[in-house]
C-alpha positions as CSV (number, residue, x, y, z in Angstrom):
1,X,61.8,209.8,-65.5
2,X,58.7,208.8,-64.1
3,X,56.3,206.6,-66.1
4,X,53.6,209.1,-67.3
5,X,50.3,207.2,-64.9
6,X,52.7,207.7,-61.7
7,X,53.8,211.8,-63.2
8,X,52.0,213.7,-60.2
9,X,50.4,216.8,-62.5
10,X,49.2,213.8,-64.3
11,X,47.9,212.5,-61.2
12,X,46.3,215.6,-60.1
13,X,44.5,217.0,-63.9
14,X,43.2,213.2,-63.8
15,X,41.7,213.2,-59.8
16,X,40.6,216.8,-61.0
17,X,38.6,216.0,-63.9
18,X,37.1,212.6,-62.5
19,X,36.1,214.6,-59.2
20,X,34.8,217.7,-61.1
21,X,32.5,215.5,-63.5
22,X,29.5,215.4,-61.6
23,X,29.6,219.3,-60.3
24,X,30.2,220.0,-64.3
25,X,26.8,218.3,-64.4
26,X,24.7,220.2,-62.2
27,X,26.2,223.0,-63.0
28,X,25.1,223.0,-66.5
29,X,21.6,222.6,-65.2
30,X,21.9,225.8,-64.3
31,X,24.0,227.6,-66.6
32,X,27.1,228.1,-64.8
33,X,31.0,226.9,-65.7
34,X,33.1,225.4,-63.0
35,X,34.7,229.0,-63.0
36,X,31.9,230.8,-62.8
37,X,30.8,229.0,-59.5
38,X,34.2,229.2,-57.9
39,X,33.3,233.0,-58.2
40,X,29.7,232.9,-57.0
41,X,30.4,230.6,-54.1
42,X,33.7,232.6,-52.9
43,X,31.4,235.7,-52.9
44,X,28.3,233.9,-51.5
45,X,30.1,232.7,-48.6
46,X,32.1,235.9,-47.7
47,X,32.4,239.2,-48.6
48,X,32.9,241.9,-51.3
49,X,36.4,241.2,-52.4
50,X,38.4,243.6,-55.5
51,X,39.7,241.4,-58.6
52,X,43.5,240.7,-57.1
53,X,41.4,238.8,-53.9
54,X,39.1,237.6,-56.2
55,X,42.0,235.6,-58.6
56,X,43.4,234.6,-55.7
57,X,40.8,232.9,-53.9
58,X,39.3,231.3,-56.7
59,X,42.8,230.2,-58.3
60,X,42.1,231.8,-61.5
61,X,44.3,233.8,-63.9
62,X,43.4,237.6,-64.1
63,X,42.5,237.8,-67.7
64,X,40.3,234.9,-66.8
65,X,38.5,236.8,-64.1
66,X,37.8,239.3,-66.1
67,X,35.9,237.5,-68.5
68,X,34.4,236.0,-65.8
69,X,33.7,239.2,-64.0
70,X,31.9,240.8,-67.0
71,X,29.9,237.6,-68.1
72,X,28.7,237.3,-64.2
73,X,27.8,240.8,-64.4
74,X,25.8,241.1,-67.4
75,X,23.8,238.5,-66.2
76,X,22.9,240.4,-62.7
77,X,24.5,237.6,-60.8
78,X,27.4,239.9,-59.1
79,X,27.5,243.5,-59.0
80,X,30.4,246.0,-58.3
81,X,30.5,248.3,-55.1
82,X,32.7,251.3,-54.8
83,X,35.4,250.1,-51.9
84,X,35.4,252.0,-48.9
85,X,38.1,254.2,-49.6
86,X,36.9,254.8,-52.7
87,X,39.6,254.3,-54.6
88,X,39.0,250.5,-55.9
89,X,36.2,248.7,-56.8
90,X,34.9,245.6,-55.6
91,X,32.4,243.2,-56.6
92,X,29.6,241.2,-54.2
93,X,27.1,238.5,-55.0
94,X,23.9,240.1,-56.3
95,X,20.5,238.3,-55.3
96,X,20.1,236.7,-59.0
97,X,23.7,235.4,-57.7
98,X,22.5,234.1,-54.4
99,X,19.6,232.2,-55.8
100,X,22.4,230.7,-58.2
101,X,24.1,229.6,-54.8
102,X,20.9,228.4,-53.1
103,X,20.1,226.3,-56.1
104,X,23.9,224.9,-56.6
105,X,25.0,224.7,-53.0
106,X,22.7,221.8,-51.8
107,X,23.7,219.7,-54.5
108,X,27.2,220.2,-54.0
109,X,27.1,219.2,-50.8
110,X,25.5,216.1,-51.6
111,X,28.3,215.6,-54.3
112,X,31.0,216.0,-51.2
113,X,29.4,213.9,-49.2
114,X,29.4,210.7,-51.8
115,X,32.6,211.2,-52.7
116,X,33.7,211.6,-48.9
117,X,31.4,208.6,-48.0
118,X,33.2,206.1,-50.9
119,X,36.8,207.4,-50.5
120,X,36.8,207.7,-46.6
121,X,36.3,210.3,-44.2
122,X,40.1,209.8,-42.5
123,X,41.5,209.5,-46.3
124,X,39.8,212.5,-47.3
125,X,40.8,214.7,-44.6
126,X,44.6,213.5,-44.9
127,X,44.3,214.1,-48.6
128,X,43.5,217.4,-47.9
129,X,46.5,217.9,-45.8
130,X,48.9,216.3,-48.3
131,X,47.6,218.3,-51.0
132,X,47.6,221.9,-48.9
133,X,51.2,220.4,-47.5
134,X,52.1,220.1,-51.4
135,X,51.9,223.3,-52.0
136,X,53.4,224.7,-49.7
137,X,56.3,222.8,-50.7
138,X,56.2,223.4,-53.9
139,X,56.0,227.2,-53.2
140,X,58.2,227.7,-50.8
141,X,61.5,229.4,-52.5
């Protein structure tokens, strides 16, 4: 068995939390979790998606969304729209939600690009791959 510093999910929840730390900072600033943006920016930056999308996109657990989904709601960041068929529902960013993305996304990118600028444009983009590689692997049955 691998020693526990070289276990990869170890690996990973570490690179995770050391790489989320300074969005976990501006995002208090403006009263959002980590979640809660994942949410606002998938919306922001496409379109009105129902809850199964939703989960998927933002790699988040159902039951999580949902919580999500009503918090985000009550505070007139997202809003739900009746699908086209008008059998499902889906939800979009609302303006309170987009002002939320103005204010976060600016600062994110700046957060990228320091990490991006310390670590290394080539390593970055092949850690990228590795990672989306990974799972794939890891997936595949």
């Amino acid at each position: 068995m691998r020693k526990l510093e070289r276990a990869l999910p170890i690996a990973l929840l570490h690179a995770r939390e050391a790489t989320l730390k300074p969005f976990r900072h501006e995002l208090d600033q403006i009263d959002l979790t980590v979640q809660q943006w994942r949410v606002i920016r998938v919306l922001a930056e496409g379109k009105p998606c129902c809850a199964t999308e939703l989960a998927e996109r933002c790699v988040l657990m159902p039951p999580s969304l949902s919580r999500i989904l009503k918090n985000l709601t009550e505070r007139e960041l997202i809003e739900r729209v009746d699908d086209s068929d008008g059998r499902r529902r889906k939800v979009q960013i609302a303006p309170a939600g987009r002002e939320k993305y103005a204010q976060m996304s600016g600062k994110a990118a700046k957060i990228y690009e320091d990490l991006e600028s310390r670590f290394g444009h080539e390593k970055m983009e092949t850690l990228l791959d590795l990672l989306n590689e990974l799972r794939t692997v890891a997936t595949a049955n």
